[in-house]
N, C-alpha and C positions, 0 to 999 in steps of 0.2 A: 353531510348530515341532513337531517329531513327538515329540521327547524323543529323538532317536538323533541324535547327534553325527559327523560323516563326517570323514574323513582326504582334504580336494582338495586334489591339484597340478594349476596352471593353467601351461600351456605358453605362450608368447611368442615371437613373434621378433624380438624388439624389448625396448627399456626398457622397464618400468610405467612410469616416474615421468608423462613425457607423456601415456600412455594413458589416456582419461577413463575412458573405457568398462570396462577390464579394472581398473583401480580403482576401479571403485565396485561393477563385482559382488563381487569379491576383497573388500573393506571389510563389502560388504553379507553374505555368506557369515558373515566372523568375527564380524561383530557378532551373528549368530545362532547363535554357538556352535560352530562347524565350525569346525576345524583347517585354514587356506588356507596351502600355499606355493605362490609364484608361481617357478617356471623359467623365465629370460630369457639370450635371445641377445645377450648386452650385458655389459657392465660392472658390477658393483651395489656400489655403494659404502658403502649403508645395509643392515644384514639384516633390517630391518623396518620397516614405512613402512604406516601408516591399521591396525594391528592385525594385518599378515598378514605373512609370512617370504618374504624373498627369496633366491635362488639363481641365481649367476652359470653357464649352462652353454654361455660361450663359448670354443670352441677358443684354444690359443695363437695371438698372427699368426702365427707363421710358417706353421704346417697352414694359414692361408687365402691368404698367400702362397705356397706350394709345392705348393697341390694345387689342378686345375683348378675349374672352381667347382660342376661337376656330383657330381666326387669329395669334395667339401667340404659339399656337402648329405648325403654319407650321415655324414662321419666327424658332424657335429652333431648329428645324428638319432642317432647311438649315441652322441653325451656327454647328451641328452636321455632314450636308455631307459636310461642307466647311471643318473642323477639319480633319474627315476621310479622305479626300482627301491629304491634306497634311503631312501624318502618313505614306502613304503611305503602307496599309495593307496587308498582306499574310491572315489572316484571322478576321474578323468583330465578334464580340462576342456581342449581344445585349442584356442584362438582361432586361428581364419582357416584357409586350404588348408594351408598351409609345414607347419603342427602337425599334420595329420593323420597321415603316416607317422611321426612321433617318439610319435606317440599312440599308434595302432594296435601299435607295438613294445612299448610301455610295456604296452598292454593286456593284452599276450602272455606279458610276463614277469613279470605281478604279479594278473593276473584282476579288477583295477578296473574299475569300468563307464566307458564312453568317451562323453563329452558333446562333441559338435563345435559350437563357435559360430562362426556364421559370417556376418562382420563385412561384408561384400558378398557378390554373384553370383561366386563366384570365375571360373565356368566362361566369365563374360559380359562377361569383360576383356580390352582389346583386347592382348593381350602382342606384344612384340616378336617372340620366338621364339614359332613356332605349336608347338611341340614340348610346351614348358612346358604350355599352354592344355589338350592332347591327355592329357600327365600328371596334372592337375588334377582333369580328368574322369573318369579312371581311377584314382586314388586315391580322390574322394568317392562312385564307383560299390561300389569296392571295402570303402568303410569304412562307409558312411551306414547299409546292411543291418546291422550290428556293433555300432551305436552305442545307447547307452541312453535318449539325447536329442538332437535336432537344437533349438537356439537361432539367432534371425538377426537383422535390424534393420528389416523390413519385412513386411508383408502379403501385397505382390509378390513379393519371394524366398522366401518362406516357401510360398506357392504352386505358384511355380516349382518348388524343391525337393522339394514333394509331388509332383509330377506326374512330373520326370525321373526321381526314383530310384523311386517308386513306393513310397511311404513310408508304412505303416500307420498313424502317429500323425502328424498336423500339426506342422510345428515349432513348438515357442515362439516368440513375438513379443517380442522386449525391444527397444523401441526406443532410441535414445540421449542421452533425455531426462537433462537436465541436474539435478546436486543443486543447490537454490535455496527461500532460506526462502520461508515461505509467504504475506510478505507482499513486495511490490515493494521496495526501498530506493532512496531517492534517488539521482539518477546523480552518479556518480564523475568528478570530473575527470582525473584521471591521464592516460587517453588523450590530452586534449585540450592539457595540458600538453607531454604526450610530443610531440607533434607541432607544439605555439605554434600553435596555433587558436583561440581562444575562443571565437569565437560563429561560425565560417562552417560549412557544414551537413559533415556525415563521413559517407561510406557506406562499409562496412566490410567487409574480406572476411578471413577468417580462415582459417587455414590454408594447407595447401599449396595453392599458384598453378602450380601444373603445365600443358603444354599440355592443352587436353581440358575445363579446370575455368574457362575463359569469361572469364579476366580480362583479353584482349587486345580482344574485344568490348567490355569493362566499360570501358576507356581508350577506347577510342571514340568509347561514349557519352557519355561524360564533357565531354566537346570539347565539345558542345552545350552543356552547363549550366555556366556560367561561373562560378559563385562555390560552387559544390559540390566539396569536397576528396576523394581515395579516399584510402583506410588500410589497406594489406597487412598485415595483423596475424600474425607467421609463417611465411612465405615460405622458401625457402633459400635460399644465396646464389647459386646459380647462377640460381634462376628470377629471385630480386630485380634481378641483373644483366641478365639476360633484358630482363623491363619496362620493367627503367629505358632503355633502348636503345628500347623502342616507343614508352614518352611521350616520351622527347627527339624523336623523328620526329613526332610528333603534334602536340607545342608545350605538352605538361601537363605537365613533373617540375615544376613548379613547388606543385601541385597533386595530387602524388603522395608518399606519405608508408608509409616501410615500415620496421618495427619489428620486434625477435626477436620469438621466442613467448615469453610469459611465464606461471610456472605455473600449472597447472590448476585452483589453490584460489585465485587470482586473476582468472583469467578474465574471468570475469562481472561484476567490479568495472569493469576496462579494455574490455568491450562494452559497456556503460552507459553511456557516455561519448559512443556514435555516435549518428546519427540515424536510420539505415539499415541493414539489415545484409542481406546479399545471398549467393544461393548458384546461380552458374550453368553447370551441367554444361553439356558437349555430350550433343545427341542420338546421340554417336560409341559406342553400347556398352549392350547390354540390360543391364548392371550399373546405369550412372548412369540408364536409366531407371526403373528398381526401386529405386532408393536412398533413403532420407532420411537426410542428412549430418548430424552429428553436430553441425556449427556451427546449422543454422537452429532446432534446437531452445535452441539458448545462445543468440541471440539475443532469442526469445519469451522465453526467463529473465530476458534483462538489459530485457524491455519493447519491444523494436526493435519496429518495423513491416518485414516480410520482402519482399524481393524474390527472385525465385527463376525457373528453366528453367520452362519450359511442359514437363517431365513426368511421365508418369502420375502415380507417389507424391506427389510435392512437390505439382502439380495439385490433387491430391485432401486433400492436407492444409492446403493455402492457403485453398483458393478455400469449401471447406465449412465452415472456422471465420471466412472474411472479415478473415484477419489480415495480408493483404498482396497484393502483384500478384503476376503471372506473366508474362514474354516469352517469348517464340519464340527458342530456341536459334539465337546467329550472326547476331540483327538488332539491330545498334546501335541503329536507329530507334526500335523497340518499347522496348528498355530503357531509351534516353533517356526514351522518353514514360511508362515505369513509374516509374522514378528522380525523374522530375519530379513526379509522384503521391504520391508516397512520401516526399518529403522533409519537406514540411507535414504530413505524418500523423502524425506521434509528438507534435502538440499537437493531433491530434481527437479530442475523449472517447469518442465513439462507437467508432471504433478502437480508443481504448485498453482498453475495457470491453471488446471480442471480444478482445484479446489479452492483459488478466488473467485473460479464462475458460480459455483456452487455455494461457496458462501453466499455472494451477490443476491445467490438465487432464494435462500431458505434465510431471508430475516425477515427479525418481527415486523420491519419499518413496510417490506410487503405481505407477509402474511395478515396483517392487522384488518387488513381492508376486506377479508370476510367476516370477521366479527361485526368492523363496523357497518358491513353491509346487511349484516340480520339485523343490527337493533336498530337499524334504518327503516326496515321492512315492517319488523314488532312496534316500530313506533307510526307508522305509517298506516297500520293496520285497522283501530278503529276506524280512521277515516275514509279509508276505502271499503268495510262492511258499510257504514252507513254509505257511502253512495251508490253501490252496489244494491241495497236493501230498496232505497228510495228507488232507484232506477227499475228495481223488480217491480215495485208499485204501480210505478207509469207505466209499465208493460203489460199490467192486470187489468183488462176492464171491468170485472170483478169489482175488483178494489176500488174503481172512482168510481162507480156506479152507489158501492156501501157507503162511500165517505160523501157523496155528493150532497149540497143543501138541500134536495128535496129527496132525498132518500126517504123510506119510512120511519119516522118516528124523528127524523136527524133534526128538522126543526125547532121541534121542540127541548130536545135534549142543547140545542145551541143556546137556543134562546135561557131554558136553566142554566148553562156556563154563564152566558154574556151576562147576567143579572146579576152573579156572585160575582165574577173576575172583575167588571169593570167599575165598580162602588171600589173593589180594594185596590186597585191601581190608583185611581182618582183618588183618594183617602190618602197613599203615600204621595202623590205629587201637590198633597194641599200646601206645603212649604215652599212650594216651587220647584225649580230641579228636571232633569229630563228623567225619561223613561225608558230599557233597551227591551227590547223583546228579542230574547237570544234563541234562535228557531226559530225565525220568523216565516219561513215556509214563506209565501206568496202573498203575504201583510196582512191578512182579514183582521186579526188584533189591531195594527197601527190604524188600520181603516177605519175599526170601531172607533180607536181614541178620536180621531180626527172626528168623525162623524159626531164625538161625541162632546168636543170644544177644545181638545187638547191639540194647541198649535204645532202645526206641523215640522217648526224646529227643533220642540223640545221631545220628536218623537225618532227614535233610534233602534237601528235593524239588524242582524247578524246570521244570516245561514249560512249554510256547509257548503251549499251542490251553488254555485253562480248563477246559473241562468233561474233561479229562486228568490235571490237575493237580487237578479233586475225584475222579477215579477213586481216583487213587492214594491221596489222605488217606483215603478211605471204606476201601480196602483196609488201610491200615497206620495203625490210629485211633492218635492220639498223635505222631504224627512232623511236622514242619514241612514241608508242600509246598504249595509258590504256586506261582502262574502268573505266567513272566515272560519276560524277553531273557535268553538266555544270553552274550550281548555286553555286557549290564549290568547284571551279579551284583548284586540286593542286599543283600551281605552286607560287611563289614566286612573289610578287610585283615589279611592274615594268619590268619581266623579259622576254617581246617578243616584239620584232619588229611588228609583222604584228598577226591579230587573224582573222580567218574566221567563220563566220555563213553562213552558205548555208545550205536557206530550214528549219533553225532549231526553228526560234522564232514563226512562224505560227501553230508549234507544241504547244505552250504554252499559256495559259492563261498570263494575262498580269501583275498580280502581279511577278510571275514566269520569265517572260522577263526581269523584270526591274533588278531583280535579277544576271539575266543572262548577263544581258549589263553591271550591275556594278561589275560585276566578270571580265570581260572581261575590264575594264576601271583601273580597280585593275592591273592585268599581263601585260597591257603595258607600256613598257615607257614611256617618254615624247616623241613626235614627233613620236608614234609607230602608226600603222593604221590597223581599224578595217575595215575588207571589208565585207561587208552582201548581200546577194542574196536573196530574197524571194518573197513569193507569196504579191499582193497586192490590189488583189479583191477575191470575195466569189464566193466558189466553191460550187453550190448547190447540188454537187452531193456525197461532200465530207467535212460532217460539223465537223470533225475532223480539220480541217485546216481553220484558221482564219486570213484573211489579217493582213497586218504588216503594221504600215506608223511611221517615224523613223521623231521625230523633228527634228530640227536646233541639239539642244544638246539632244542626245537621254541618258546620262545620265551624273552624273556629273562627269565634267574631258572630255568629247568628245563633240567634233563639226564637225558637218558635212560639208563634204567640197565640196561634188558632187553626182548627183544621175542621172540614166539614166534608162527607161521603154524598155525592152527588154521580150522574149520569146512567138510567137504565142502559144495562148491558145490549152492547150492539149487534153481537150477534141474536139474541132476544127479540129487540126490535127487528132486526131484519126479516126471523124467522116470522111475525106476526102482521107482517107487509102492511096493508090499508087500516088494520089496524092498531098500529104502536100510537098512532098518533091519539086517540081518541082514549086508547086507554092509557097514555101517561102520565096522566094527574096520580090514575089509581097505583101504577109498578113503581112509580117514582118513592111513592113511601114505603116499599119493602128497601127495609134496610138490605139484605142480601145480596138484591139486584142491582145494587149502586155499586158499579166496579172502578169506581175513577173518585180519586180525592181532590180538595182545591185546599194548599197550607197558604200562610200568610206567617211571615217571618221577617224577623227584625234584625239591623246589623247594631253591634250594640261600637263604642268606644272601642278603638284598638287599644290591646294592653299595651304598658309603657316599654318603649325599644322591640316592640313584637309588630305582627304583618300579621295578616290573614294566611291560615291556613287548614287542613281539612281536619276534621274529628270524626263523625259519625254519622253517614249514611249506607243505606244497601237500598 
């Protein structure tokens, strides 16, 4: 892990409990240290489940009784950015199409990066309504360019995906590879119990039996092989009723055996049990030909020998590790004649040996490591635009030419800072106490304090880029300055008088701020004060830099206690060369022209059994 810690909320539209998938990245996240809550459209009866925090953000019935169901997709979508909102995110995790508009809101009200995972083709499902399908398209056209990372469950979508939206980075691949120790366990009787079988063969189909998902072909086949039982493992009742109506036409309920779902940390005990386990889409929808279903890799977990649709994906993942057949979508015949293949197989060692490789090969405990290798990246990611940004700087001579101390008009507008900043710095160290200047750039601040009688131990330093952070100690010998995160002070709570930002939060996106101010809320003491300087309008000419406006309580534990608009606008000055200087008595009092604020803020008393943390800025 990268050592930075993220604040994700994962959207849902649905329970976690059943979801394998959104539970185990959610698990896998906390267990590396990231802060996960999951927002579900559901009920949540537990506020925490595998290490991560749950939140119910489903409307009342009535709203989904009373309002039509198009109108009831927005009001959800704003109980979802209202939730987001108050999670306060470093990054937005959205499973499936539904979550990307509650995402993209979220993204807009809190400036989290937006990861879209995306659990099928959504655009390549046959919907009822062509309307929806139309919508679908048009939300991941509109979000996928916005998003910080596209995640999927295949090769094929992920492909796909590159191609439609025309997507600079390939998506992530996380397949739906199952948690399962790393050595086989003997098989489980349970299932064979649950059903009074004991020795006659079980080929198993798990999950939803929807039309589309081939289990009316699979009864069928079945007819043929006489002493071969099937086992709906999870069905609903409507589809259970469904079936049970086709084998009674067929002459199999006898032979037909259908069970609830039973949970997800049991699973794979109750697939162990079959002899078979089968996954057969229709060829009805560029989705299920791109798919690899979440059951057939539980299967290879619990040991199965796989039967599966003849496509692409599944194709490619059967046939090249030799760990099962493949039929022809719709021909009973072929899948009798795979079914009958298949049955004897889970006592051929040969067999069994391609599909402990495959197992070996397709668990979470190795797939995990792309996950955690993006939010490694996501988290790594501020830090490396600001070096990147900084480093463009030193590349511009431009740029030090504009910033330079004898630039036009520069001295003057310094000398206006140094005359407000340095009274409120000195004002908060009248108690005694050190001072940190966090972005300390190459010390000109600590320089000043020194210059100005503040001893040089009690004067303390902090940038991003190193070789910044030895500028500055070489400039002010004696004074404490490292190179570090401003989002991960290493400094001791409560332990400064006075902390400076100058210039540093317009560098940041505002999840990254909030961060940064509750770091800063954190290291001071009671009565210790935080002075900030920054930009406070948009520089068109430098979209690197993003105004800054600082509530009442810019996070929690500080209140602001003063704010004053200072600094003629630097391009202004530039543009009026020999002249800025002469006239900046006079542009200094257009209020409009002063594009940079100087606050002075106070940490007040932590609440009782509370810590510093962030409330309100952008």
């Amino acid at each position: 892990m990268s050592g930075r810690t993220l604040r994700v909320t994962m959207l849902l539209h649905k329970s976690v409990v059943h979801d394998s998938r959104v539970r185990r990245e959610a698990r896998a996240l906390a267990e590396a240290g990231h802060d996960v809550t999951v927002l579900e459209l559901a009920p949540v009866a537990a506020a925490t489940l595998d290490g991560f925090t749950r939140r119910s953000v489903l409307p009342p019935p009535w709203v989904r009784r009373a309002l039509p169901f198009q109108l009831y997709r927005l009001v959800f979508a704003g109980s979802f950015a209202t939730a987001i909102r108050a999670t306060r995110p470093d990054v937005i995790h959205a499973h499936d199409a539904a979550m990307l508009l509650p995402g993209l809101l979220g993204r807009r009200l809190t400036g989290a990066r937006l990861v879209y995972d995306a659990h099928e083709l959504a655009t390549g499902v046959p919907y009822r309504d062509g309307r929806w399908a139309t919508f679908v398209g048009g939300i991941e056209r509109l979000a996928l360019p916005r998003v910080a990372a596209v995640v999927t469950v295949s090769d094929g979508i992920a492909e796909h995906l590159a191609a439609r939206y025309g997507l600079r980075k390939r998506p992530v691949v996380l397949r739906n590879v199952p948690e399962a120790p790393q050595e086989l366990p003997p098989p489980d009787d349970r299932l064979r119990r649950a059903v009074g079988e004991p020795v006659a063969p079980l080929v198993l189909h798990q999950g939803s039996a929807a039309e589309g998902r081939g289990v009316e072909v699979l009864l069928r086949a079945v007819t043929g092989l006489d002493d071969v039982h099937l086992v709906l493992l999870g069905p609903s009742e409507a589809e259970a009723e469904r079936l049970a109506g086709v084998a009674d036409g067929l002459g199999v309920t006898r032979r037909l055996h259908v069970l609830p779902a039973v949970p997800v940390e049991e699973l794979l005990a109750w697939t162990s049990g079959a002899d078979v386990g089968v996954s057969l889409l229709e060829d009805s929808c560029e989705n299920h030909r791109l798919a690899l279903p979440n059951k057939v890799f539980e299967y290879l977990a619990a040991g199965l020998p796989v039967v599966t649709s003849d496509l692409p994906e599944l194709r490619s993942l059967v046939t090249e590790r030799g760990i099962g057949w493949v039929a022809r979508t719709g021909d009973a015949d072929a899948l009798r004649n795979a079914l009958a293949a298949a049955v004897p197989g889970r006592h051929d060692p040969a067999l069994g040996a391609r599909i402990a490789a495959a197992r070996d090969e397709l668990r979470w405990a190795r797939e995990r490591w792309r996950l955690l290798a993006l939010y490694d990246a996501l988290a790594a990611a501020p830090r490396l635009r600001l070096q990147e940004t900084y480093a463009s700087y030193g590349r511009d001579p431009g740029k030090e030419r504009a910033w330079a101390r004898d630039a036009p008009g520069a001295r003057e507008a310094r000398a206006e800072l140094e005359a407000r900043l340095v009274p409120a710095v000195l004002d908060g160290l009248a108690g005694g106490g050190d001072v940190l200047d966090v972005g300390c750039g190459t010390g000109w601040l600590l320089e000043l304090l020194a210059d100005g009688g503040v001893a040089t131990q009690r004067l303390l330093g902090l940038d991003l880029l190193p070789e910044r952070a030895e500028a500055a100690a070489a400039a002010v010998p004696g004074a404490g300055v490292v190179a570090g995160d401003a989002a991960a002070l290493p400094y001791g709570d409560s332990s400064m008088a006075v902390v400076t930002l100058v210039t540093v939060l317009s560098s940041l996106e505002r999840p990254e701020r909030h961060r940064v101010l509750a770091e800063c809320a954190r290291v001071l003491r009671p009565g210790g004060v935080l002075v900030v300087y920054d930009v406070r309008v948009p520089n068109p000419a430098n979209p690197r830099v993003r105004p800054v406006r600082l509530g009442r309580a810019p996070a929690r534990g500080l209140h602001r206690t003063s704010s004053a608009t200072l600094t003629v606008a630097p391009p202004l000055r530039r543009r009026l060369g020999r002249a800025a200087g002469p006239l900046h008595p006079l542009l200094r009092r257009v209020p409009l022209l002063r594009t940079h604020r100087l606050w002075t803020v106070v940490r007040d008393a932590p609440p009782e059994g509370g810590g510093a943390g962030c409330a309100s800025a952008s």
